[in-house]
N, CA, C and O atoms as CSV, one atom per row, in Angstrom:
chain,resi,resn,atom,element,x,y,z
A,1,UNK,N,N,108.961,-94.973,170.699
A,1,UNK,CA,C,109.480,-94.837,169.348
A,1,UNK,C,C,109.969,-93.407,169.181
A,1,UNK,O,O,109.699,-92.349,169.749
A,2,UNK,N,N,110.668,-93.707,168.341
A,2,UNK,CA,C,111.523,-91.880,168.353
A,2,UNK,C,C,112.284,-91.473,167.193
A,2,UNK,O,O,113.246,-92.056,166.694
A,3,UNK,N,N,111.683,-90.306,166.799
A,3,UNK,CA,C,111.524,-90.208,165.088
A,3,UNK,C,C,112.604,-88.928,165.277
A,3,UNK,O,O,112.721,-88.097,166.177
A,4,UNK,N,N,113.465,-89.184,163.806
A,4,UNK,CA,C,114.201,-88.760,163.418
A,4,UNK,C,C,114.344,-87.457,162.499
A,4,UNK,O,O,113.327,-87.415,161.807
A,5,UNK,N,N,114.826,-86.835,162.328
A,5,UNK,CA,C,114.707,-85.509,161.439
A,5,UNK,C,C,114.362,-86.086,159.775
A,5,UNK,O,O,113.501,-85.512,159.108
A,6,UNK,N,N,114.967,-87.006,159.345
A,6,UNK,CA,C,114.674,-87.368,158.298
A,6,UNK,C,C,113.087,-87.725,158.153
A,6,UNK,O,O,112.262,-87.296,157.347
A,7,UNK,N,N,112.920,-88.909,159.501
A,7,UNK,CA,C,111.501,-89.046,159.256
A,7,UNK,C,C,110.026,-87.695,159.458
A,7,UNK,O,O,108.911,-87.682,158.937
A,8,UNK,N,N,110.589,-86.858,160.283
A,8,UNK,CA,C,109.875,-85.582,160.286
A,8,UNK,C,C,109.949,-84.845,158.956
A,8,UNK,O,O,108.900,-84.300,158.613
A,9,UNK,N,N,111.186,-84.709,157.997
A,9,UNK,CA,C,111.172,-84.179,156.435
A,9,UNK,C,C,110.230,-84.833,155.641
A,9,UNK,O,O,109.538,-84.212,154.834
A,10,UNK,N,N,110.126,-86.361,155.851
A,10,UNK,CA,C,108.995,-86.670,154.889
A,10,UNK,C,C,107.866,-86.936,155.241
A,10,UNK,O,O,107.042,-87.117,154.346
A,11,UNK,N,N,107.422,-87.056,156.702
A,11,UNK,CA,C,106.044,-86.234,156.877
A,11,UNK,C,C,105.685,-85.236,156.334
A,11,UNK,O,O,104.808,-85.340,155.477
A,12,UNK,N,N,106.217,-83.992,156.634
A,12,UNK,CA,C,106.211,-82.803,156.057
A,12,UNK,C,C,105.976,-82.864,154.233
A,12,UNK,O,O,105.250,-82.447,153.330
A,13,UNK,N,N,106.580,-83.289,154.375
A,13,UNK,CA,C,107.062,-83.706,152.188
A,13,UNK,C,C,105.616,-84.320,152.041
A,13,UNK,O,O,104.675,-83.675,151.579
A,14,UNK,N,N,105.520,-85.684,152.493
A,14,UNK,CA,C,104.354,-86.172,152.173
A,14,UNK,C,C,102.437,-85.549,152.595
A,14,UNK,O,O,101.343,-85.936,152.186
A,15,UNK,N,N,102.752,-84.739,153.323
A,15,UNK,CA,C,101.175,-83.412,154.017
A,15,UNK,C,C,101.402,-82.483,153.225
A,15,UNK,O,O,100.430,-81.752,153.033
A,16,UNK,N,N,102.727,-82.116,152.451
A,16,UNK,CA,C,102.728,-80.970,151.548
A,16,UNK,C,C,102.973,-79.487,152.672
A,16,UNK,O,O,102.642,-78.363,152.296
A,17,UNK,N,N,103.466,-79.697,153.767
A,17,UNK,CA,C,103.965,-78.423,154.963
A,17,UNK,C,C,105.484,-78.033,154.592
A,17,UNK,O,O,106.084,-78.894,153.948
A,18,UNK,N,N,105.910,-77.323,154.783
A,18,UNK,CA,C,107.065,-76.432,154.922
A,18,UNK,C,C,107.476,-76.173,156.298
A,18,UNK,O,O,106.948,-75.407,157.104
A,19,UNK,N,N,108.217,-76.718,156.407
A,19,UNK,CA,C,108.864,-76.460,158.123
A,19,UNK,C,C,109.759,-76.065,157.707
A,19,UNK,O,O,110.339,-76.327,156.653
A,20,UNK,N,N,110.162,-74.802,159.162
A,20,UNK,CA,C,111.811,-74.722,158.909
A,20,UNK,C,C,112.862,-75.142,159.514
A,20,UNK,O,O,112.762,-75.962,160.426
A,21,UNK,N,N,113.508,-74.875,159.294
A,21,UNK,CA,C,115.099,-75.438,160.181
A,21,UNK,C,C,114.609,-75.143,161.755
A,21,UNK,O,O,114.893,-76.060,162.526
A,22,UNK,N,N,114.007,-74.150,162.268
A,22,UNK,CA,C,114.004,-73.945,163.769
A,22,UNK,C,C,112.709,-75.236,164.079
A,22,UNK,O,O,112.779,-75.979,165.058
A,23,UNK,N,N,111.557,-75.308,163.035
A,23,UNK,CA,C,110.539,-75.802,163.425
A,23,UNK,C,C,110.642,-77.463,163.133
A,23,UNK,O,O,109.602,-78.117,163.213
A,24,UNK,N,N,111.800,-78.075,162.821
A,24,UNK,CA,C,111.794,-79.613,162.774
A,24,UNK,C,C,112.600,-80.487,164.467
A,24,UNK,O,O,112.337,-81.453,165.183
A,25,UNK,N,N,113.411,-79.635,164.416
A,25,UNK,CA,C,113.652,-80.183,166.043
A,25,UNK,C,C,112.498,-80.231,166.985
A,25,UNK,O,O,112.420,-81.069,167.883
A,26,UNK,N,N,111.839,-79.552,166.818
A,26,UNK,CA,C,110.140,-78.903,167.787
A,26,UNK,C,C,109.801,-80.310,167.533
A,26,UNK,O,O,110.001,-81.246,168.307
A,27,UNK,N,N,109.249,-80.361,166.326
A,27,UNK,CA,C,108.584,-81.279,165.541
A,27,UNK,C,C,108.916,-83.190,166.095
A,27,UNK,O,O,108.176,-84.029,166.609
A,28,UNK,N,N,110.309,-83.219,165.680
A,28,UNK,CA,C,111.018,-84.478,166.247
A,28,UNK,C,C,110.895,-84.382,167.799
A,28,UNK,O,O,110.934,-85.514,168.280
A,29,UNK,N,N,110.787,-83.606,168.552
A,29,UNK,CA,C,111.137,-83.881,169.727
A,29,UNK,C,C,109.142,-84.125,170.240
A,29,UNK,O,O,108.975,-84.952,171.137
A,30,UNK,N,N,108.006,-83.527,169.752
A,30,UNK,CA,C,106.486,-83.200,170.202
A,30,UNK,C,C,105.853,-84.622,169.893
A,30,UNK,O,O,105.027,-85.242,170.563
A,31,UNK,N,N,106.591,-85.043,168.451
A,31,UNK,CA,C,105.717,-86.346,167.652
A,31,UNK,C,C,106.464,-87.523,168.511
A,31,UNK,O,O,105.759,-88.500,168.763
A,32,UNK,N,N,107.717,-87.538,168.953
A,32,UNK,CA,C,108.253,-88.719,169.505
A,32,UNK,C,C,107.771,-89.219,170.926
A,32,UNK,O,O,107.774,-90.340,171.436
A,33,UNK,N,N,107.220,-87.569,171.530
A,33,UNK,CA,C,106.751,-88.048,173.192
A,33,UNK,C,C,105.144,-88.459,172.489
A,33,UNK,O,O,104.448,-89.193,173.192
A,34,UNK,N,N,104.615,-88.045,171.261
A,34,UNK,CA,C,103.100,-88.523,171.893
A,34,UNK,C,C,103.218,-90.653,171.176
A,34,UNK,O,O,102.706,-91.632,171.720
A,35,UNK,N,N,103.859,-90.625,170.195
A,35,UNK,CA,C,104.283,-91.584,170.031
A,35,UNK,C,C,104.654,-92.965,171.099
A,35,UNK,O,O,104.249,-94.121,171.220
A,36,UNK,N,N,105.757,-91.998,171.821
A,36,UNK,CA,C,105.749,-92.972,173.017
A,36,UNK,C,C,104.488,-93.434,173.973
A,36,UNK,O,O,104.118,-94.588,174.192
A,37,UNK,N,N,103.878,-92.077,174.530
A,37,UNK,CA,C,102.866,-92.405,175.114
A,37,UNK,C,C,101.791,-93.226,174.528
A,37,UNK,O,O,101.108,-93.831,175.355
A,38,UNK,N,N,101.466,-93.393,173.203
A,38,UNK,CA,C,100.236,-94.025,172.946
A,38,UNK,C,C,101.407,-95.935,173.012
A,38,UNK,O,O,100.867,-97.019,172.792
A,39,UNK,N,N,102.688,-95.807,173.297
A,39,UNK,CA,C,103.144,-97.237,173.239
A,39,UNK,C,C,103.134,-97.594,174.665
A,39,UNK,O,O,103.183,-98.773,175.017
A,40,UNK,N,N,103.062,-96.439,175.651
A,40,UNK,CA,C,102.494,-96.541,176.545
A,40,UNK,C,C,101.340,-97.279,176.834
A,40,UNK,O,O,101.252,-98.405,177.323
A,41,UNK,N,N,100.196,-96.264,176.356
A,41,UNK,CA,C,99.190,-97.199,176.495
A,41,UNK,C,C,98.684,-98.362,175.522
A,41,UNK,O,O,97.556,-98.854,175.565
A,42,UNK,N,N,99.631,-98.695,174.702
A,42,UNK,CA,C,99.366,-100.261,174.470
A,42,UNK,C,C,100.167,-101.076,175.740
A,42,UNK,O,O,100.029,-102.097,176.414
A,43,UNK,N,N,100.296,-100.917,175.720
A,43,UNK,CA,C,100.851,-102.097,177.443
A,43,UNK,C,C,99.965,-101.740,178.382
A,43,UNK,O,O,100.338,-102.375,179.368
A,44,UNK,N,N,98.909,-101.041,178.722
A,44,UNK,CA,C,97.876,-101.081,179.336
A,44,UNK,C,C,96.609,-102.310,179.076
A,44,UNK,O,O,95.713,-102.410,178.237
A,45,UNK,N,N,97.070,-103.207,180.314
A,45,UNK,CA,C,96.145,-104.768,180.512
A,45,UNK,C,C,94.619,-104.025,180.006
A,45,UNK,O,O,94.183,-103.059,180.632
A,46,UNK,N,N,93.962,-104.538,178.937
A,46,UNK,CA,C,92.464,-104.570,178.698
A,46,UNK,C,C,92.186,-105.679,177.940
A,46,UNK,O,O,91.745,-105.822,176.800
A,47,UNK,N,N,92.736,-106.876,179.307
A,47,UNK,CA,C,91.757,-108.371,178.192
A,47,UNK,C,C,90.713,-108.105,179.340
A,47,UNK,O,O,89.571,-108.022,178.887
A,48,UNK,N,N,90.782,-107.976,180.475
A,48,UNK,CA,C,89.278,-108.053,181.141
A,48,UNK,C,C,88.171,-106.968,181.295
A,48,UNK,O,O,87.187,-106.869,182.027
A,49,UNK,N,N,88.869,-105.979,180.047
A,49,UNK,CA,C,87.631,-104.757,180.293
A,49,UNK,C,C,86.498,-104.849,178.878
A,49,UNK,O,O,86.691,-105.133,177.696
A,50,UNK,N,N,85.020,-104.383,179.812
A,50,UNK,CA,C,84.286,-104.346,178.907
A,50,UNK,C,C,84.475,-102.918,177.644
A,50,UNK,O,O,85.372,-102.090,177.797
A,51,UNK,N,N,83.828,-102.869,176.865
A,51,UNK,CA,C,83.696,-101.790,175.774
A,51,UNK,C,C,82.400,-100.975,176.269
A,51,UNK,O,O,81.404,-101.570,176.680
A,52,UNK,N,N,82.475,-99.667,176.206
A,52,UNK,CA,C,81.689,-98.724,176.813
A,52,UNK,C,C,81.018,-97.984,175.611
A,52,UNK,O,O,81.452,-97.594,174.527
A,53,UNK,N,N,79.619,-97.934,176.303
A,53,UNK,CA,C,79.096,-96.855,174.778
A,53,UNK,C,C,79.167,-95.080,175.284
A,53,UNK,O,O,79.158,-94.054,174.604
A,54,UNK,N,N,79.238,-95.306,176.761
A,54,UNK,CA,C,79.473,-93.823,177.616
A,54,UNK,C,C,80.392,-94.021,178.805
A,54,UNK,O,O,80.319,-95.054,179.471
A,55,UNK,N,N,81.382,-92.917,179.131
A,55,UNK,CA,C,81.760,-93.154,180.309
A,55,UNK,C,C,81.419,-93.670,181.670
A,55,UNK,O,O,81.888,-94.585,182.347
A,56,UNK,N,N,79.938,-92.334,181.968
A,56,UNK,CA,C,79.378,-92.714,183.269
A,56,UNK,C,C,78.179,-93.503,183.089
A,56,UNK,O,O,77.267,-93.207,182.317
A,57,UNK,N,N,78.224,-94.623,183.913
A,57,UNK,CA,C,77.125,-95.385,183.685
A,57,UNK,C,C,75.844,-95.129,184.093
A,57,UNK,O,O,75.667,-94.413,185.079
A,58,UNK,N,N,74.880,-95.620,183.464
A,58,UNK,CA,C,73.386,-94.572,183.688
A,58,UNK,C,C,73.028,-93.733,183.199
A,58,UNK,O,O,71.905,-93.232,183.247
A,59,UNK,N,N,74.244,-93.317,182.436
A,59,UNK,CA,C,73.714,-91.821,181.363
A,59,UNK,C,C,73.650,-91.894,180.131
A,59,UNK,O,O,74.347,-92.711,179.528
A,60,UNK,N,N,72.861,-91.116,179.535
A,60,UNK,CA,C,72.758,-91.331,177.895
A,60,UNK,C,C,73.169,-90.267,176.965
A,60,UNK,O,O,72.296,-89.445,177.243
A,61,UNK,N,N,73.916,-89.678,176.016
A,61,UNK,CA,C,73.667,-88.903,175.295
A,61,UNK,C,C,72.482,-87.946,175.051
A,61,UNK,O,O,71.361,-88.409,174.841
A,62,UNK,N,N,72.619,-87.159,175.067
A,62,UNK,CA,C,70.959,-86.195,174.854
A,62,UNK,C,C,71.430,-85.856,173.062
A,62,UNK,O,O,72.495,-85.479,172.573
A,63,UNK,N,N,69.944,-86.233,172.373
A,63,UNK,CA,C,70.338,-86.377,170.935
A,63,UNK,C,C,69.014,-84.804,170.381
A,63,UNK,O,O,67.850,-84.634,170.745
A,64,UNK,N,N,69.626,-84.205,169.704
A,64,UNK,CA,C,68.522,-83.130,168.683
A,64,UNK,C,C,67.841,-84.204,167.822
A,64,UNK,O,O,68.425,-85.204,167.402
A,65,UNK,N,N,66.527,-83.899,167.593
A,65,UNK,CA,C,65.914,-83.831,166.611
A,65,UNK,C,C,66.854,-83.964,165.209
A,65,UNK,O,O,67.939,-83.399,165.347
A,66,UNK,N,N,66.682,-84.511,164.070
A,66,UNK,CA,C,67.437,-84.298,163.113
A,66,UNK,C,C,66.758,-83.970,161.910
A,66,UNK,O,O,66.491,-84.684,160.944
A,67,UNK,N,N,66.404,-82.169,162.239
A,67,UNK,CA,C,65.242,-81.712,161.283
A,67,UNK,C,C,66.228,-80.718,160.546
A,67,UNK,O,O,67.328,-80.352,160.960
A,68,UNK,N,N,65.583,-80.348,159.331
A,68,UNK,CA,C,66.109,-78.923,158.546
A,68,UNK,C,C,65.618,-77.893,159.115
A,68,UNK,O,O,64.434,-77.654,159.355
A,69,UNK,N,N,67.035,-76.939,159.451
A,69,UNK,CA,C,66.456,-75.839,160.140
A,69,UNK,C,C,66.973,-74.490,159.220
A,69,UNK,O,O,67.017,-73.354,159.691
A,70,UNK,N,N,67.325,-74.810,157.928
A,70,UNK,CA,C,67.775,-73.563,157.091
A,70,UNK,C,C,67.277,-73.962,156.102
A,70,UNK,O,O,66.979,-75.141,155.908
A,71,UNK,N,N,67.062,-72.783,155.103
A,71,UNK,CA,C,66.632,-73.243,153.452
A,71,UNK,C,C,68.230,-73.439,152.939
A,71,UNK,O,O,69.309,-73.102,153.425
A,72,UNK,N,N,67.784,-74.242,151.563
A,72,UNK,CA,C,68.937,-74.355,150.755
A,72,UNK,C,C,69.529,-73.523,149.717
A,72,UNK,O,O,69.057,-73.115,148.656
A,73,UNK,N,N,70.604,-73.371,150.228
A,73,UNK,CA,C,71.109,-71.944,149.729
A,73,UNK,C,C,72.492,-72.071,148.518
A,73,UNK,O,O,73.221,-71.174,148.096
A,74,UNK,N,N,72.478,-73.854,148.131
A,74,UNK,CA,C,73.375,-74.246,147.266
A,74,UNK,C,C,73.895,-73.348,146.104
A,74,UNK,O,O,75.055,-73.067,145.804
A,75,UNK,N,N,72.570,-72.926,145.462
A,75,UNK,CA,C,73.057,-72.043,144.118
A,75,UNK,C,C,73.208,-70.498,144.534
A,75,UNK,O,O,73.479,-69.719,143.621
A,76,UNK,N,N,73.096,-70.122,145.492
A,76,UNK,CA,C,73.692,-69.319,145.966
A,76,UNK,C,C,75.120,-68.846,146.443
A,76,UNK,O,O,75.831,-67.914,146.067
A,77,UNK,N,N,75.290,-69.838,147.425
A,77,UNK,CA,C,76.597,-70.002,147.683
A,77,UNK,C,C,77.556,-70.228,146.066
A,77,UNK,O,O,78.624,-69.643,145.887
A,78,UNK,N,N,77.081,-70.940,145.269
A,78,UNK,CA,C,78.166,-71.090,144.125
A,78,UNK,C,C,77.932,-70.460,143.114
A,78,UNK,O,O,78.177,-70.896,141.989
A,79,UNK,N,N,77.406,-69.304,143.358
A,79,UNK,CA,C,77.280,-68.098,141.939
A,79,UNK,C,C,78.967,-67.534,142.465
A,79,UNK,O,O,79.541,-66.714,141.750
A,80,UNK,N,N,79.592,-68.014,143.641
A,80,UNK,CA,C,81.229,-67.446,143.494
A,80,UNK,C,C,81.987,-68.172,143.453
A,80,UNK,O,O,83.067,-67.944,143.998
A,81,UNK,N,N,81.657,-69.797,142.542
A,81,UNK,CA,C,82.748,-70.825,142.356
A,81,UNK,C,C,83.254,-70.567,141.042
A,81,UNK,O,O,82.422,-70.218,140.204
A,82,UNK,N,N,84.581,-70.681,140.655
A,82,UNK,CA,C,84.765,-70.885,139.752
A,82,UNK,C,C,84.426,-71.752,138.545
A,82,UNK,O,O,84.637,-71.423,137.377
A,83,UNK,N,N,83.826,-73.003,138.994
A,83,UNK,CA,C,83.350,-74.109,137.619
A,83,UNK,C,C,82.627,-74.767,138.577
A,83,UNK,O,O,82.938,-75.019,139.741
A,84,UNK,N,N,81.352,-75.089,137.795
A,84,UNK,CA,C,79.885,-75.859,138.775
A,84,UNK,C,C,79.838,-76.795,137.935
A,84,UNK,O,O,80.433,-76.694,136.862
A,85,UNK,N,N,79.135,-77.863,138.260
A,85,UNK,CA,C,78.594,-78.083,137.004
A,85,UNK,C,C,77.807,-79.234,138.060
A,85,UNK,O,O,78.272,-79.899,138.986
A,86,UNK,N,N,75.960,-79.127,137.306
A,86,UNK,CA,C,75.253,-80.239,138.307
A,86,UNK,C,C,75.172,-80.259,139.810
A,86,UNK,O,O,74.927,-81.258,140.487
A,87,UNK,N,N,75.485,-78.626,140.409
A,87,UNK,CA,C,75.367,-79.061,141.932
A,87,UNK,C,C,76.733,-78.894,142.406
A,87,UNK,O,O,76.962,-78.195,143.393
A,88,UNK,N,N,77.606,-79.460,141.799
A,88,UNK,CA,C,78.994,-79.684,142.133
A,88,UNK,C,C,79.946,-79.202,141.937
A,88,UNK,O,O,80.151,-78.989,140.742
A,89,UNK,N,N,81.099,-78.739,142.962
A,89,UNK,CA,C,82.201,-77.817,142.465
A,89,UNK,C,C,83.334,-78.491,141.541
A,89,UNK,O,O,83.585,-79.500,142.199
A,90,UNK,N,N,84.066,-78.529,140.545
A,90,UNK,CA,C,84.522,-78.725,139.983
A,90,UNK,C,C,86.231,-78.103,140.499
A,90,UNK,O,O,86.436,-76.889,140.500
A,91,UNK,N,N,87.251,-79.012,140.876
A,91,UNK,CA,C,88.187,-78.385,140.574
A,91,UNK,C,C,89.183,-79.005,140.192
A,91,UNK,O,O,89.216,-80.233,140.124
A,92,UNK,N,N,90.240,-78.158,139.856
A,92,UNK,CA,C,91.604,-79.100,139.252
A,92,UNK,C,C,91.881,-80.532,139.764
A,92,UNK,O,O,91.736,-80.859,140.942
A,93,UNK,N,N,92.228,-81.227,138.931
A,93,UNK,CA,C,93.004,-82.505,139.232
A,93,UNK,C,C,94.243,-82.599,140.218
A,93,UNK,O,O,95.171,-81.832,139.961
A,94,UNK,N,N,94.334,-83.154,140.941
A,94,UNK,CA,C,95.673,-82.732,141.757
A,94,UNK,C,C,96.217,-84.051,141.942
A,94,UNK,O,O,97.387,-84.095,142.325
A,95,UNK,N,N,95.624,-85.107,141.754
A,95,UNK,CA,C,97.000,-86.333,141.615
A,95,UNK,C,C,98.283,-86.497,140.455
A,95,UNK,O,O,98.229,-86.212,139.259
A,96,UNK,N,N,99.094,-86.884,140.996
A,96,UNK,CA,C,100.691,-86.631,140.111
A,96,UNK,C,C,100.447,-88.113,139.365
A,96,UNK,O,O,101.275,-88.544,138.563
């Protein structure tokens, strides 16, 4: 698949980025090869492969403990927010 300058403007438009004139050709030409490649690998045969929970087989993840290892420092950190309220930062509305 292979995207067009127009369709790179309203990516951009729609993420809210500013590209410039030098940086949209970049852009069209970086997004169209990874594009291709992932159409690549949809045409890669996997009706006969299993689903893996790890690459190498026999091995497991090594997992931490999932303890608290800092105090809570919430009202601290937001004695430099602009508007709290309940714990929570408060900020402008930003849907149009």
């Amino acid at each position: 698949m292979s995207l067009t300058r127009a369709d790179i403007e309203k990516i951009a438009e729609l993420s809210r980025l500013e590209l410039t004139e030098t940086e949209i050709p970049v852009y069209v030409d970086s997004l169209s090869r990874i594009l291709n490649f992932v159409g690549e690998l949809e045409g890669a045969p996997t009706t006969d492969i299993q689903p893996m929970a790890h690459p190498l087989p026999g091995l497991a993840q090594r997992l931490r403990a999932d303890e608290v290892s800092e105090a809570d420092r919430r009202d601290h950190y937001q004695q430099n927010a602009p508007s709290v309220e309940a714990g929570l930062y408060l900020v402008p509305k930003v849907i149009e």
